[in-house]
LUMFIDREN-307365 format. One record per residue: x, y, z of N, C-alpha, C in turn; residue number from 1; residue in one letter. Coordinates in nm, 3 decimals, decimal comma, m for minus. Layout:
// residues N
REC       nxx       nyy       nzz      caxx      cayy      cazz       cxx       cyy       czz   pos   code
REC         X         Y         Z         X         Y         Z         X         Y         Z   NUM      a
...
// end
This chain:
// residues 234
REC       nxx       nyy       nzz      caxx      cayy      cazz       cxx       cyy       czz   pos   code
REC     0,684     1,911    m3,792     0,649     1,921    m3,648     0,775     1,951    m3,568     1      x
REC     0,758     2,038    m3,497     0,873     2,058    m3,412     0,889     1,999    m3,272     2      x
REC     1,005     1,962    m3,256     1,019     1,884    m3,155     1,067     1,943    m3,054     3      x
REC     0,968     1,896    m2,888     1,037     1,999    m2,788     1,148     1,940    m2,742     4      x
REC     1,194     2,019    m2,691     1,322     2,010    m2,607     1,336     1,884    m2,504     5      x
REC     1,428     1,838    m2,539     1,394     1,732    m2,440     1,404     1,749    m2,238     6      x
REC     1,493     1,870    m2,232     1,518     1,916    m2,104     1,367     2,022    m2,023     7      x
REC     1,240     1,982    m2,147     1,193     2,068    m2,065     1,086     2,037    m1,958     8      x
REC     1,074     1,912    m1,949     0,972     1,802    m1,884     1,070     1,837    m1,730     9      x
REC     1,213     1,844    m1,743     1,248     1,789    m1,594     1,285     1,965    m1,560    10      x
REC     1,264     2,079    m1,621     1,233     2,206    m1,562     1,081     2,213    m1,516    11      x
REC     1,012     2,129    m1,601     0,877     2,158    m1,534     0,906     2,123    m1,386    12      x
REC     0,961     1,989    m1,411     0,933     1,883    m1,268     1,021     1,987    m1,142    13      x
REC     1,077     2,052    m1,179     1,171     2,097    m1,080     1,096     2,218    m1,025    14      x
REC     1,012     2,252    m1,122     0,968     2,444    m1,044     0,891     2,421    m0,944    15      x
REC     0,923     2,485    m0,836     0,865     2,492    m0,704     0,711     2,495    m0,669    16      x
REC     0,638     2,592    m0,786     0,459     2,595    m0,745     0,454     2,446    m0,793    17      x
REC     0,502     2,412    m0,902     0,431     2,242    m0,967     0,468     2,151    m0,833    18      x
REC     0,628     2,178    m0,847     0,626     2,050    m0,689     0,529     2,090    m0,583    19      x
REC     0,534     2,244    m0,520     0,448     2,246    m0,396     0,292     2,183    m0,438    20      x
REC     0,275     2,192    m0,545     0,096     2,144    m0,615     0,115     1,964    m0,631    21      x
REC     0,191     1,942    m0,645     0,231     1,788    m0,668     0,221     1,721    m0,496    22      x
REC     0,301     1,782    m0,424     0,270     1,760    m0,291     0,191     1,751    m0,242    23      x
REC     0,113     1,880    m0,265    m0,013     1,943    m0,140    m0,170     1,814    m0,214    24      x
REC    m0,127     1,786    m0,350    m0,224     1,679    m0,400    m0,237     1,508    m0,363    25      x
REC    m0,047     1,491    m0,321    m0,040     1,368    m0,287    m0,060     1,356    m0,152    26      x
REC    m0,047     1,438    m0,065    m0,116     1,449     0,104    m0,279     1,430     0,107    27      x
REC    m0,299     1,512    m0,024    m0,451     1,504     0,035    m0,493     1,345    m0,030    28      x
REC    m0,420     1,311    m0,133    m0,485     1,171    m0,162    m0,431     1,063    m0,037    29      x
REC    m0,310     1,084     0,026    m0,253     1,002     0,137    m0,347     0,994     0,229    30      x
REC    m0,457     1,120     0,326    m0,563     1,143     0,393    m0,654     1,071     0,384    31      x
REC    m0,691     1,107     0,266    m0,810     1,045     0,218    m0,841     0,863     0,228    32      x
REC    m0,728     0,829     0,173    m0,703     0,679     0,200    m0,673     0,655     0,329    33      x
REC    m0,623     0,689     0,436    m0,571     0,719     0,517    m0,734     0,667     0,638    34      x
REC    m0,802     0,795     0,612    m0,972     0,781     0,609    m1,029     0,695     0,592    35      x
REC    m1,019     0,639     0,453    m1,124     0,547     0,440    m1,090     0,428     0,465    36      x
REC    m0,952     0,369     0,521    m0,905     0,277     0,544    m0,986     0,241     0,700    37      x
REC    m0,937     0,395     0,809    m0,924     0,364     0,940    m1,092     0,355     0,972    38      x
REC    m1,180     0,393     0,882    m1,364     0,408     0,951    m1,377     0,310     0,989    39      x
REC    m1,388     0,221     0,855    m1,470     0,034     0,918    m1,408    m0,001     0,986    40      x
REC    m1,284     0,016     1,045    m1,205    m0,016     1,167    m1,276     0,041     1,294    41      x
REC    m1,252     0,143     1,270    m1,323     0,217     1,421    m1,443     0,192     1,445    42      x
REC    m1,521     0,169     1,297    m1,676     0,135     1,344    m1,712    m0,006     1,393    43      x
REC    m1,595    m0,142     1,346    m1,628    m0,265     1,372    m1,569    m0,272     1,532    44      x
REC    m1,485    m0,200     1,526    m1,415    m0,234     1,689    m1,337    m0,116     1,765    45      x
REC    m1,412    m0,034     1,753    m1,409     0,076     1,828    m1,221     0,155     1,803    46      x
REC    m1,206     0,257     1,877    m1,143     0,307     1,908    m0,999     0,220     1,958    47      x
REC    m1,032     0,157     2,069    m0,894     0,070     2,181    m0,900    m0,046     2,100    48      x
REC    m1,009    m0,142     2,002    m0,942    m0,211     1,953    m0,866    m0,210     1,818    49      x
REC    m0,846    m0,093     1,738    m0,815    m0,094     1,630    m0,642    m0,025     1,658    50      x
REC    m0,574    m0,105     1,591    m0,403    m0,036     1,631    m0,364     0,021     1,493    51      x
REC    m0,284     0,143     1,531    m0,241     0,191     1,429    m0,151     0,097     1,315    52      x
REC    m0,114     0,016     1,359    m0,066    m0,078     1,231    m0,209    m0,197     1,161    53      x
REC    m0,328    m0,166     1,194    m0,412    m0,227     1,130    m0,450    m0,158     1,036    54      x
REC    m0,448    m0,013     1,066    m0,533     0,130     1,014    m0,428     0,119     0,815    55      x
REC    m0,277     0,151     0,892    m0,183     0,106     0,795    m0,164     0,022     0,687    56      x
REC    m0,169    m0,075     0,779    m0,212    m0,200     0,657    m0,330    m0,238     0,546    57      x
REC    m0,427    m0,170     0,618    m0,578    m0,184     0,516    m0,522    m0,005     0,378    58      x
REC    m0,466     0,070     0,462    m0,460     0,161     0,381    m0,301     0,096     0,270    59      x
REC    m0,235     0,035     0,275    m0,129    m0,053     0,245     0,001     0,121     0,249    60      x
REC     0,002     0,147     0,396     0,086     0,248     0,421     0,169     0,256     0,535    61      x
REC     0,236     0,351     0,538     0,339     0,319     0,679     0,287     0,370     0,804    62      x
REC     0,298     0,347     0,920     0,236     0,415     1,039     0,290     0,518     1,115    63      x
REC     0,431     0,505     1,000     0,490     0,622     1,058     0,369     0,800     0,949    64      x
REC     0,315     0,758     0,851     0,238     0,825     0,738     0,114     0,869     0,859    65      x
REC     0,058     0,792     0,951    m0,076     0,804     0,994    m0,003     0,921     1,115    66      x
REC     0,071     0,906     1,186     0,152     1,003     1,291     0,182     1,144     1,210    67      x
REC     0,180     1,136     1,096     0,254     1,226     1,006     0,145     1,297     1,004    68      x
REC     0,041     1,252     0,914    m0,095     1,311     0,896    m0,192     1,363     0,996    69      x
REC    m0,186     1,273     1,081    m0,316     1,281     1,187    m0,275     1,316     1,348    70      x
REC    m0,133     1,284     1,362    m0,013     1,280     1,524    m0,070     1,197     1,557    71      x
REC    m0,235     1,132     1,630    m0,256     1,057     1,708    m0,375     0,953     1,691    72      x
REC    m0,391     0,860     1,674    m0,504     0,756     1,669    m0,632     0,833     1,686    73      x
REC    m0,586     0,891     1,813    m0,748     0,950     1,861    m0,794     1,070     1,741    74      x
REC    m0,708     1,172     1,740    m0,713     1,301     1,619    m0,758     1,207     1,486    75      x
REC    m0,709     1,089     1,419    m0,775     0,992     1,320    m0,959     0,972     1,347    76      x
REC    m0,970     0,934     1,458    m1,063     0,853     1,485    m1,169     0,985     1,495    77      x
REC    m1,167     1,077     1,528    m1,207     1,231     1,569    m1,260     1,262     1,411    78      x
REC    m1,163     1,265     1,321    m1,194     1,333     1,221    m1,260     1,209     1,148    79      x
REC    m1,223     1,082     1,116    m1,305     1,020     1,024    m1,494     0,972     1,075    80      x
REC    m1,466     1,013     1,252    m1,641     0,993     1,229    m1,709     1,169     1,186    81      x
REC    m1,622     1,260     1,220    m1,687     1,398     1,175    m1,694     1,422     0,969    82      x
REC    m1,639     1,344     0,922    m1,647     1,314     0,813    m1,765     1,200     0,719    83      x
REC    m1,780     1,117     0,820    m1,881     1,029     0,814    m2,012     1,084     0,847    84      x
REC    m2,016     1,167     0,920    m2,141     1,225     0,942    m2,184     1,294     0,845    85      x
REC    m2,102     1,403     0,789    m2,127     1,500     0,675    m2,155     1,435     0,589    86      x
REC    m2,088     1,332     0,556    m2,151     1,213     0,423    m2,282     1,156     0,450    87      x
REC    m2,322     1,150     0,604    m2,487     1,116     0,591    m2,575     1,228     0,599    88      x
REC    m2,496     1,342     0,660    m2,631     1,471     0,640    m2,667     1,494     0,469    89      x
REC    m2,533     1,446     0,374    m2,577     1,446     0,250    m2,645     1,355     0,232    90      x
REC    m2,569     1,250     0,212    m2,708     1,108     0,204    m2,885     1,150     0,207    91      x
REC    m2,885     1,257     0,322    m3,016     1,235     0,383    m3,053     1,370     0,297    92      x
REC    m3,013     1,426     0,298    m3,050     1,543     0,168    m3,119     1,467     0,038    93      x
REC    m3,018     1,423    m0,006    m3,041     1,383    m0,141    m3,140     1,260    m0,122    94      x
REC    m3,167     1,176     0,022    m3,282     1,095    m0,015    m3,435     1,143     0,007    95      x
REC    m3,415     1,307     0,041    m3,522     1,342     0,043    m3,565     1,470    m0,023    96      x
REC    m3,484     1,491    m0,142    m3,477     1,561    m0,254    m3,653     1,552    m0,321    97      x
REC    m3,698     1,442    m0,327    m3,767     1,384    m0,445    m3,901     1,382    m0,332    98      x
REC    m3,938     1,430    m0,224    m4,044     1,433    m0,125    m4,123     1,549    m0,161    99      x
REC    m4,231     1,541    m0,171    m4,320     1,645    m0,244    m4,393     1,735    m0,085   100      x
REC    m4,384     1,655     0,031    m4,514     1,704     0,150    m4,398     1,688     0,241   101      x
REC    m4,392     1,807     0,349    m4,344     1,782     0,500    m4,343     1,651     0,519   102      x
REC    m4,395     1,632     0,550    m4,409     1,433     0,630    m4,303     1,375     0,521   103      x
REC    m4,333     1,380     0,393    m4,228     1,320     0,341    m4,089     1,275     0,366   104      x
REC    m4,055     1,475     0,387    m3,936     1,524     0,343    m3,878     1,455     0,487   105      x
REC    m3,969     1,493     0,607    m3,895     1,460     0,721    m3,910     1,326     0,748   106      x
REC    m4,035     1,212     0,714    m3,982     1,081     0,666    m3,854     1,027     0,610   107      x
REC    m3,795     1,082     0,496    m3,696     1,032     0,412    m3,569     1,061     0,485   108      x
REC    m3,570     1,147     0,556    m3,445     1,227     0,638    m3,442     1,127     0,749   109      x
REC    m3,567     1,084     0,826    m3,505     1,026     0,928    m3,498     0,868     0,889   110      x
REC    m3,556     0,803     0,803    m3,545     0,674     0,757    m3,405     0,650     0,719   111      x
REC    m3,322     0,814     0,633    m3,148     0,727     0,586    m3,044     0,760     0,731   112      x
REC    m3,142     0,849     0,828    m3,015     0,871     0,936    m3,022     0,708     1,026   113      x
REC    m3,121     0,689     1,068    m3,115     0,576     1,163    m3,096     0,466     1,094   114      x
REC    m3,046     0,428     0,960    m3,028     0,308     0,860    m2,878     0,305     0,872   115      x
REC    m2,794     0,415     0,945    m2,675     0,436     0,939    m2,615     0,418     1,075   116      x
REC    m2,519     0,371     1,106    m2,441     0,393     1,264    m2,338     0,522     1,249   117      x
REC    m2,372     0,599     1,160    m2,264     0,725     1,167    m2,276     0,844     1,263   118      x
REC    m2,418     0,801     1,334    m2,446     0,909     1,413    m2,393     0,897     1,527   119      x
REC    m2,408     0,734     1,590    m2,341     0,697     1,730    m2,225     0,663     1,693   120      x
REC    m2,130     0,670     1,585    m1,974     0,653     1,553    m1,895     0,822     1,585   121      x
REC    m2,024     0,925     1,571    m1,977     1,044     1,611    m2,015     1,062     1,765   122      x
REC    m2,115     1,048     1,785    m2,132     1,038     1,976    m1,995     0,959     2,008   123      x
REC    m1,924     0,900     1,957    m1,755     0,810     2,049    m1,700     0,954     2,069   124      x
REC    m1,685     1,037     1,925    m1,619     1,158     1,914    m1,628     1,251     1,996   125      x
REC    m1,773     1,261     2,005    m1,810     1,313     2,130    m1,761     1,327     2,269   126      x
REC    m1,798     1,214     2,305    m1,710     1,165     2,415    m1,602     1,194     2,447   127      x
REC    m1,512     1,152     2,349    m1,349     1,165     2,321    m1,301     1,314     2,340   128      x
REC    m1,352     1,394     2,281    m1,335     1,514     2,306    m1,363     1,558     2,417   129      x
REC    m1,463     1,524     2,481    m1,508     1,605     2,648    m1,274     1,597     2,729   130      x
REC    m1,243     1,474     2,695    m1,108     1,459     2,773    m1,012     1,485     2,697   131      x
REC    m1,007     1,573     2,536    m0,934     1,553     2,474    m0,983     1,695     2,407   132      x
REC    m0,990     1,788     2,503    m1,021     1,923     2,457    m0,929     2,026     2,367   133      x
REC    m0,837     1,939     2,330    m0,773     2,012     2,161    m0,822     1,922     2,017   134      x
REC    m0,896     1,852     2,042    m0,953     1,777     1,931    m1,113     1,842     1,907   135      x
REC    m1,189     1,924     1,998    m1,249     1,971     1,980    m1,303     2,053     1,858   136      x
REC    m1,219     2,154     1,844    m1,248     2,260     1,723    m1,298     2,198     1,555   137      x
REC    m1,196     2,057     1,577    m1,288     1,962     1,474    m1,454     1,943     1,520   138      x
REC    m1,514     1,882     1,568    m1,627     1,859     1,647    m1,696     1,971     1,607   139      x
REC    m1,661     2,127     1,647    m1,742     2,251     1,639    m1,783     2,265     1,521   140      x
REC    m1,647     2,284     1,432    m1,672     2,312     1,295    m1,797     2,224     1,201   141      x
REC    m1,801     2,094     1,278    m1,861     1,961     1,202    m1,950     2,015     1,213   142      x
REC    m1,999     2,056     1,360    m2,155     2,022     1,400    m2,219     2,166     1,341   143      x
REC    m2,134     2,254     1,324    m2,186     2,429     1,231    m2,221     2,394     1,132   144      x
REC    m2,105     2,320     1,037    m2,159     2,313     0,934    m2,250     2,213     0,872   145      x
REC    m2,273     2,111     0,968    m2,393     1,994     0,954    m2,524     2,131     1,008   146      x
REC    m2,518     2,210     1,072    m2,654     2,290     1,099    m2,632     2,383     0,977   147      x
REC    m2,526     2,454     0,957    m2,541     2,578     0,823    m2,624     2,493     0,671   148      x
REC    m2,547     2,330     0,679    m2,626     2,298     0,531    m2,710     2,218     0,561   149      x
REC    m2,746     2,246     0,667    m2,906     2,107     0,688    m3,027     2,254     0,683   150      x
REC    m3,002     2,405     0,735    m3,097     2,465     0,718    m3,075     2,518     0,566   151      x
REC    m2,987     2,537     0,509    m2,972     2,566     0,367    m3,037     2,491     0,273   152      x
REC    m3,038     2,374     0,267    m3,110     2,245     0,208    m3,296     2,258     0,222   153      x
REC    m3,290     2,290     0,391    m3,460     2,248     0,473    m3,518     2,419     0,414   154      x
REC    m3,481     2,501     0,390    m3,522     2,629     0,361    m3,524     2,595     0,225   155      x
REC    m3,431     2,548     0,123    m3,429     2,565     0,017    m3,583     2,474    m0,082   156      x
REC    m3,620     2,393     0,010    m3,703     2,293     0,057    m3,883     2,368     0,014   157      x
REC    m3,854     2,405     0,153    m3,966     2,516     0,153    m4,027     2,622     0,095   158      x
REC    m3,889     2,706     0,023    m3,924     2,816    m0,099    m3,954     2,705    m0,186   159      x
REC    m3,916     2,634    m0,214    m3,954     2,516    m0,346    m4,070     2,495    m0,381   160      x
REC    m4,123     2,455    m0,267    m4,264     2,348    m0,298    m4,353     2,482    m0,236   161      x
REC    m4,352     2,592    m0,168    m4,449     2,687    m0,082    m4,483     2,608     0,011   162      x
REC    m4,347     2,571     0,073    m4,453     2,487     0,230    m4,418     2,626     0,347   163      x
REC    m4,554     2,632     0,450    m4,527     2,725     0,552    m4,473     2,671     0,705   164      x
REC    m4,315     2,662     0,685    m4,230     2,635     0,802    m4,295     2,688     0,925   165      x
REC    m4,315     2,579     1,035    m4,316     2,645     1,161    m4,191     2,605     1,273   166      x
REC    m4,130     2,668     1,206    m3,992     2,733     1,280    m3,910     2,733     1,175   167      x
REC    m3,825     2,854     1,203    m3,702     2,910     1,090    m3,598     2,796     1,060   168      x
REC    m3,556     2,801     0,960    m3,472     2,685     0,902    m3,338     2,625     1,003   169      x
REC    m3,281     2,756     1,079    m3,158     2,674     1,129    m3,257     2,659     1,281   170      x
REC    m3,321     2,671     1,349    m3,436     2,606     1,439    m3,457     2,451     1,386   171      x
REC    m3,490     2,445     1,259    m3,554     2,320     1,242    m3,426     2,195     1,269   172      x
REC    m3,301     2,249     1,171    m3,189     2,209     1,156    m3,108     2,157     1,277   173      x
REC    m3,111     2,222     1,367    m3,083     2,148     1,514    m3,154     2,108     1,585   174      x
REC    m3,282     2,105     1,578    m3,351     2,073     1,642    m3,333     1,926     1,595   175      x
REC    m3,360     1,864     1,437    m3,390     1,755     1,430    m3,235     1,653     1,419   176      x
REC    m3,115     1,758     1,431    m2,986     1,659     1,455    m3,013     1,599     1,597   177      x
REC    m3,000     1,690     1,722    m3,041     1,682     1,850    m3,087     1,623     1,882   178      x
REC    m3,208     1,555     1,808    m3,344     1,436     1,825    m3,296     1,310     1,762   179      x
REC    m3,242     1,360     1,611    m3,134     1,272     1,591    m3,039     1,180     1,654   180      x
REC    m2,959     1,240     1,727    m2,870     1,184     1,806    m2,909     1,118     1,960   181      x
REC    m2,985     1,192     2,004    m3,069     1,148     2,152    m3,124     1,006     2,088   182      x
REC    m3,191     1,040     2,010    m3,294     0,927     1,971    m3,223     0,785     1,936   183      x
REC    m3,124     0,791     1,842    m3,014     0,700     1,823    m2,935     0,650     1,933   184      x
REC    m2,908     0,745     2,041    m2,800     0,708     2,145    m2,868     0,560     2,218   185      x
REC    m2,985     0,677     2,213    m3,135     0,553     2,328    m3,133     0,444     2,290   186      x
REC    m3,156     0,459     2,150    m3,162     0,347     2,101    m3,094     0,212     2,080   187      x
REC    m2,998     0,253     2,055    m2,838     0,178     2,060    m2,831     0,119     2,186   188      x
REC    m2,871     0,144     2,301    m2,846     0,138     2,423    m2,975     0,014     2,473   189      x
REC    m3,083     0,061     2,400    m3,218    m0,025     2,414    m3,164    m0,176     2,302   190      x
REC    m3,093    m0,164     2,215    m3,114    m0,250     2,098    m3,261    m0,263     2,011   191      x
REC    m3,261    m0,148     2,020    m3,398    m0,089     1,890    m3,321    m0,122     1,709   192      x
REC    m3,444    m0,171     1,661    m3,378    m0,143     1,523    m3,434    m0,032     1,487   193      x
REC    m3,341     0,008     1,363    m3,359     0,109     1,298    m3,522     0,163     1,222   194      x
REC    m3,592     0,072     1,221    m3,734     0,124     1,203    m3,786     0,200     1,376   195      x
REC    m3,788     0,157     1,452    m3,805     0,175     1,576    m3,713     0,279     1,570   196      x
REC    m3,602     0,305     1,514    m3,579     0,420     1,626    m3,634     0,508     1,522   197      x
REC    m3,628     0,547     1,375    m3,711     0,596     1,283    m3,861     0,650     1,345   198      x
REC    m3,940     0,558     1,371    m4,032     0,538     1,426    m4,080     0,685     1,520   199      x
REC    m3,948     0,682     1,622    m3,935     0,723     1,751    m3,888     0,885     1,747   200      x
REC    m3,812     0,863     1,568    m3,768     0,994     1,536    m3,912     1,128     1,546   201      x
REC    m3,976     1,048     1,423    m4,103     1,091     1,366    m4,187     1,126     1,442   202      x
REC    m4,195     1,081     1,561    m4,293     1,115     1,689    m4,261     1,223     1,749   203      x
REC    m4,100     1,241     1,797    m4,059     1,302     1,873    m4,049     1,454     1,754   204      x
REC    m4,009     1,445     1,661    m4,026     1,544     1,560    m4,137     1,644     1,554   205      x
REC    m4,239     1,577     1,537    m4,360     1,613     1,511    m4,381     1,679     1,369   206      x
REC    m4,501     1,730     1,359    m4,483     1,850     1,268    m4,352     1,932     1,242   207      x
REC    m4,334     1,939     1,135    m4,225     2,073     1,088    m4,230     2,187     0,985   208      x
REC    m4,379     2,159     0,890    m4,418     2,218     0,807    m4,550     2,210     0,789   209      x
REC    m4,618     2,310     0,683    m4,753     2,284     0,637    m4,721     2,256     0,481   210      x
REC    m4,836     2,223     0,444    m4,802     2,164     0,263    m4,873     2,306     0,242   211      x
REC    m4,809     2,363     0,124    m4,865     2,461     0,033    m5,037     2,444     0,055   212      x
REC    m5,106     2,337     0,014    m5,207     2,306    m0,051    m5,286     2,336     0,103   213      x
REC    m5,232     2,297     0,215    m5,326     2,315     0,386    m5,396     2,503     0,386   214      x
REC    m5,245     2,576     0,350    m5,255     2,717     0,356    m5,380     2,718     0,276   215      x
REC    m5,353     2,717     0,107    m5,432     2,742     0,034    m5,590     2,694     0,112   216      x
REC    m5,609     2,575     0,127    m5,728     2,546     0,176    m5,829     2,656     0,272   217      x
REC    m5,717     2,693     0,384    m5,755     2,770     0,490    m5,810     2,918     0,355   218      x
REC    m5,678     2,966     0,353    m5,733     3,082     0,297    m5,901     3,090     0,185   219      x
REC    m5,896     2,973     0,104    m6,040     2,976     0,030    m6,148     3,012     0,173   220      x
REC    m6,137     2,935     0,276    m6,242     2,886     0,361    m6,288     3,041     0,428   221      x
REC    m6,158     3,100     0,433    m6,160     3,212     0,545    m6,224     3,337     0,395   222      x
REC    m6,167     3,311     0,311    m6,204     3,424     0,177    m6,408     3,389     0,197   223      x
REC    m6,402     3,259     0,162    m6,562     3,234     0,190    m6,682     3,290     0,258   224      x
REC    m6,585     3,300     0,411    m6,697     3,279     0,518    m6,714     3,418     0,580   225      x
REC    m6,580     3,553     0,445    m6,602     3,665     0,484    m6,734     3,743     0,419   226      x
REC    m6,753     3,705     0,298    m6,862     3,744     0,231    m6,996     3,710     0,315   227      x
REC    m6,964     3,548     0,327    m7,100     3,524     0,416    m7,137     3,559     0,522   228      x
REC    m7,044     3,601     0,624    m7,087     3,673     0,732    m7,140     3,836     0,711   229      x
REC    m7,088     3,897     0,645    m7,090     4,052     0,597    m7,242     4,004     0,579   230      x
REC    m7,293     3,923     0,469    m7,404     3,884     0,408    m7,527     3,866     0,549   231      x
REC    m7,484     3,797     0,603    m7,576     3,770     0,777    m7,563     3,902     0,872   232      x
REC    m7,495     3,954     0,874    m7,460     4,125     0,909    m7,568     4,203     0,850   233      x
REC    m7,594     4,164     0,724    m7,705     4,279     0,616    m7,784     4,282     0,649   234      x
// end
């Protein structure tokens, strides 16, 4: 067996793409923790009560690291609820993967959004941004791509099972974040629980599809009643 070189581990370590790849990997794991440290912070006590040396400490990091990463508490707080959200538009995907009928699908969707406070943890963001209009472009991007893969998913939905959408997929897709969020804000504000505001979703929703099997029905009825009329015509 031949033995390598022993000098060649610390040429690896030295070449510039490996370090720049060694870097650009330990930032994004620094973020990430960074993230998941500062949410339950912001979500238990908002924004003004959470200090950047709490955010630090749960992440067991320096605060000079969170300035580094993020410049400002608020730019933190901005991005980890626009991140939290995307993790429940998935959530709500995948809990309504396994829904065979409209009512289902849009049952299961609104039962895991209002089970969550990630929606009114992004309404703060909201907010925050109206006075903090360079934190924005985060916000835009969120809310595109919470509509690009909520109609990608709700279409993909529909070719699936042959349900006949009444309204086009990215229609449906904002429509039911929008109701989403109204509905939650209210709610929060009323002290509704989450069945209630569920509840409140489903109403305000309404219809969003037909089941394959409604179409089919119609069409036998209408195939039927052409013969028989032609027949009363004779």
């Amino acid at each position: 067996m031949v033995e390598k070189p022993a000098h060649e581990p610390l040429e690896a370590a030295a070449d510039p793409k490996h370090a720049a790849r060694a870097t650009r990997s330990a930032g994004r794991k620094m973020r990430s923790l960074l993230l998941d440290a500062a949410s339950p912070l912001f979500r238990e006590r908002g924004l003004s009560g959470t200090a950047i040396t709490d955010i630090a400490a749960a992440a067991d990091a320096f605060p000079s690291q969170i300035t580094y990463y993020f410049r400002t508490k608020e730019a933190l707080f901005v991005e980890c609820a626009c991140r939290d959200l995307l993790y429940l538009a998935r959530a709500t995907e995948q809990a309504a993967l396994k829904a065979r009928t409209p009512r289902d699908y849009t049952q299961a969707l609104a039962e895991t959004v209002t089970a969550s406070d990630s929606v009114a943890f992004f309404a703060e963001a909201l907010t925050l941004t109206r006075r903090r209009q360079d934190l924005a472009p985060l916000v835009e991007r969120t809310i595109e791509r919470l509509h690009s893969e909520g109609a990608r998913a709700y279409a993909g939905q529909v070719v699936r099972h042959g349900w006949r959408s009444l309204r086009a997929p990215d229609e449906s897709s904002r429509r039911f974040w929008a109701v989403a969020i109204g509905v939650i804000l209210e709610g929060y504000a009323m002290g509704r629980s989450p069945e209630a505001l569920c509840a409140e979703m489903l109403r305000v929703l309404g219809e969003q599809a037909k089941p394959a099997g409604d179409t089919a029905r119609l069409r036998l009825v209408d195939e039927h009643d052409t013969p028989s009329n032609s027949n009363e015509e004779g």
